[in-house]
N, C-alpha and C positions, 0 to 999 in steps of 0.2 A: 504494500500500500504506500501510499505516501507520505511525504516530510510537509506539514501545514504550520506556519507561524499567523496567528490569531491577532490581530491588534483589535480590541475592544473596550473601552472606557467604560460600559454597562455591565457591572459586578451578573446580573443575570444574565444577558444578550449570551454573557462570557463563557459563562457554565453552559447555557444550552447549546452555543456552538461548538464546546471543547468535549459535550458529552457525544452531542452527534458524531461530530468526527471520531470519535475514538471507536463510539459503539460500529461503527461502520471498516473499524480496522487502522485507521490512520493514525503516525506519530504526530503527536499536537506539539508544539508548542505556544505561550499565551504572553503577549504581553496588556497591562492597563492603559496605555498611549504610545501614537505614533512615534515620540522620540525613544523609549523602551524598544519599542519593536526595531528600529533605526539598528539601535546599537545592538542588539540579537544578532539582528540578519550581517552586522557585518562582523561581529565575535564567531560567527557559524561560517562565515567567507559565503555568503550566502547559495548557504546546502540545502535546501529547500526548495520543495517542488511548487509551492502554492504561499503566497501570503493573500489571507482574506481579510480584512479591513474596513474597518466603520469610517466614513467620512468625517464627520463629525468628534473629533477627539481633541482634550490638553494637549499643552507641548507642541506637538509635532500634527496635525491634521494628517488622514488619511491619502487627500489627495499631494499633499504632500513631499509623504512617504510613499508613493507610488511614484513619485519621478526621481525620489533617492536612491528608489529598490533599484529602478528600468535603467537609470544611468550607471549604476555600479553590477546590477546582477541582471543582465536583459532574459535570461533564462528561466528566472523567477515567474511564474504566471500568477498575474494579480487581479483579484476580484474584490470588488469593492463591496460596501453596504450601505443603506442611509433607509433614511426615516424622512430624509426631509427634498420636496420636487426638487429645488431651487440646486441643490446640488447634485441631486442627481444630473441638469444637465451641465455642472461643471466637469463632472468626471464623463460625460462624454463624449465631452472636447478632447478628454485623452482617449479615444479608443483606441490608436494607434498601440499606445503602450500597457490599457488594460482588457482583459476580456471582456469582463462587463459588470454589472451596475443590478444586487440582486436588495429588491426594496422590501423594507422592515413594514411590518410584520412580517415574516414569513415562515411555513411551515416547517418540519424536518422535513417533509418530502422535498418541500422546495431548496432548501438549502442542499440537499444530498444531493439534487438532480444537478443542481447549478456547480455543486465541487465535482461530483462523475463529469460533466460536460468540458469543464474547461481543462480537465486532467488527461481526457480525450482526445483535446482539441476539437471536438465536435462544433462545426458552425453553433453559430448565437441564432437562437428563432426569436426576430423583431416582432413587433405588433404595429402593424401600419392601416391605419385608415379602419380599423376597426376588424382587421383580420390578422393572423398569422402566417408571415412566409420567412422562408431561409432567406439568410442575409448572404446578397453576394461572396460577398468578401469573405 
């Protein structure tokens, strides 16, 4: 299974994502903010397959730490989280450098589909104009 570094600032978000993953087989590790996870990923020489990450965090913001991660570890596949629209379409100004953008609330299923998908590289299925299609790219 895979190597996951968590950056989450919600003591619960925290727990549910690091139990998901695990229960699912995956090496977790967890940081409480984007500068924590910062210094992780580069004490680890970033050996990790997946950083998933809250937009919204002290210190260091998520989006952030996705252009710290992509300029130093471009290997790292990184998926974001948020709760809030306004940044979700910040972070998809980056798409170039993240998967994608999986929005709070969401279920275990949802979260396990969206870490299988990007672990994959499985295209991202957009929602346009009120339907679902494979995104080109």
């Amino acid at each position: 299974m895979a190597r996951i570094l968590v950056a989450e600032d919600d003591d619960s978000v925290r727990a549910f994502v690091i139990s998901a993953l695990k229960m699912k087989g995956h090496e977790v590790v967890a940081a409480e903010d984007g500068g924590l996870a910062a210094e992780i990923m580069d004490a680890e020489q970033g050996r990790f397959d997946l950083l998933l990450s809250d937009i919204k965090m002290p210190i260091m913001d998520g989006i952030a730490l996705a252009l710290t991660v992509a300029a130093s570890f471009p290997q790292v596949i990184i998926v974001l989280m948020t709760g809030f629209a306004d940044q979700r379409e910040q972070a998809h100004g980056l798409h170039e450098l993240i998967y994608d953008v999986i929005v709070k609330p969401f279920t275990l299923a949802d979260l396990l589909s969206k870490v299988d998908d990007a672990l994959a590289g499985r295209p991202i299925e957009i929602v346009s104009q009120g339907r679902q299609a494979q995104d080109p790219t």
